[in-house]
C-alpha positions, 0 to 999 in steps of 0.5 A: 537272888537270895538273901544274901546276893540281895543284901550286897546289891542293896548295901551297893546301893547305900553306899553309893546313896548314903556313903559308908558313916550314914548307912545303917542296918535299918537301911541296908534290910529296906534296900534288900527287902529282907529283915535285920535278922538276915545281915548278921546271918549272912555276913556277922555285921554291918562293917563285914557286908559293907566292906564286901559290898564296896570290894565287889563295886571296885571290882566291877569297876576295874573288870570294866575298865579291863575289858575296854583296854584289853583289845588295845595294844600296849601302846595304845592300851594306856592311854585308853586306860586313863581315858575310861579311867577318867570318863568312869569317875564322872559315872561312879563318883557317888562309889568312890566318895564312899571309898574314901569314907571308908578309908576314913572309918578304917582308922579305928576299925582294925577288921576293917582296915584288915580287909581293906589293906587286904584288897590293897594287895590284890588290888596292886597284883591285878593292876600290875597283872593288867599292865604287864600283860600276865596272869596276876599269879605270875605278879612278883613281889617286886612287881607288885609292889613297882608298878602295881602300887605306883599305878594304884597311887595315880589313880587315887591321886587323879580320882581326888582330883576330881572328887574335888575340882572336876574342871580342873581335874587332868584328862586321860591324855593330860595324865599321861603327858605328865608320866612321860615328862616325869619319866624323863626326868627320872631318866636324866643323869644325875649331874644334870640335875644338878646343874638345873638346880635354882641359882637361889637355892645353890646360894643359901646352901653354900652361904 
């Protein structure tokens, strides 16, 4: 590899090691085993190589989880969806911690926020492209922004889970029993959820 393509494996590196706050040039150049010089030349700062090294892990990530489910049909394909999903976080904890310090970090770093948000997008297409079964070229708007952004939720939802209480954490199964029960209450006519409403409640309002 070059500088370049040795200072992104070594920023990986850092990040799943130290996180995105704790990593520093100096860490970065040891892990690379190039000097300082080469990460200003080959990527202009520190916050520019880390938020590339982080983008290329999610991606690798998600090509991984992509070739599991692609053989699957689409009524199998889900389920095994959220069981490599779930099994990938017990084997990528220490990249995912780093996301979620870098989220942190985005808060008052407007360049990094930018490229994050910006992966946000992308990230939300190729979930929906995924799904759907298309080229991500062929992702609307709409799409994207359905069920791309409420896929891209859950996952987010079910990994802090468990970042958290992995024991607890709901299986790939689980997680998909819930969508079902969800989707038929969503499903369900208005006048019935009304009529499920807690006696308690309907009191205090009309009172």
């Amino acid at each position: 590899m070059g500088n370049r393509e040795d200072l992104l494996a070594g920023a990986i590196t850092c990040l799943k090691e130290k996180g995105w706050a704790r990593t520093t040039v100096r860490d970065i150049a040891a892990a690379a085993g190039v000097s300082h010089a080469a990460i200003g030349y080959h990527y202009g700062s520190r916050e520019a190589l880390l938020t590339a090294a982080l983008i290329q892990a999610i991606d690798e990530w998600g090509s991984e989880i992509d070739s599991a489910v692609s053989a699957r049909s689409l009524a199998d394909g889900y389920e095994t969806f959220w069981d490599e999903t779930v099994r990938s976080y017990a084997t990528h904890l220490p990249m995912w911690r780093a996301t979620i310090d870098a989220l942190l970090q985005a808060e008052h770093n407007p360049a990094l926020r930018a490229q994050l948000s910006d992966g946000q997008r992308q990230g939300r297409e190729g979930i929906a492209a995924g799904l759907l079964g298309i080229e991500e070229s062929a992702v609307t708007d709409e799409q994207a922004r359905t069920i791309g952004a409420v896929q891209s939720a859950l996952i987010s939802g079910v990994l802090m889970q468990h970042l958290l209480d992995p024991d607890t954490a709901p299986s790939g199964a689980e997680v998909v029993a819930g969508l079902r029960a969800l989707a038929a209450l969503t499903a369900s006519d208005p006048a019935d959820d009304r009529s499920r409403t807690p006696a308690p409640v309907t009191r205090a309002v009309d009172g």
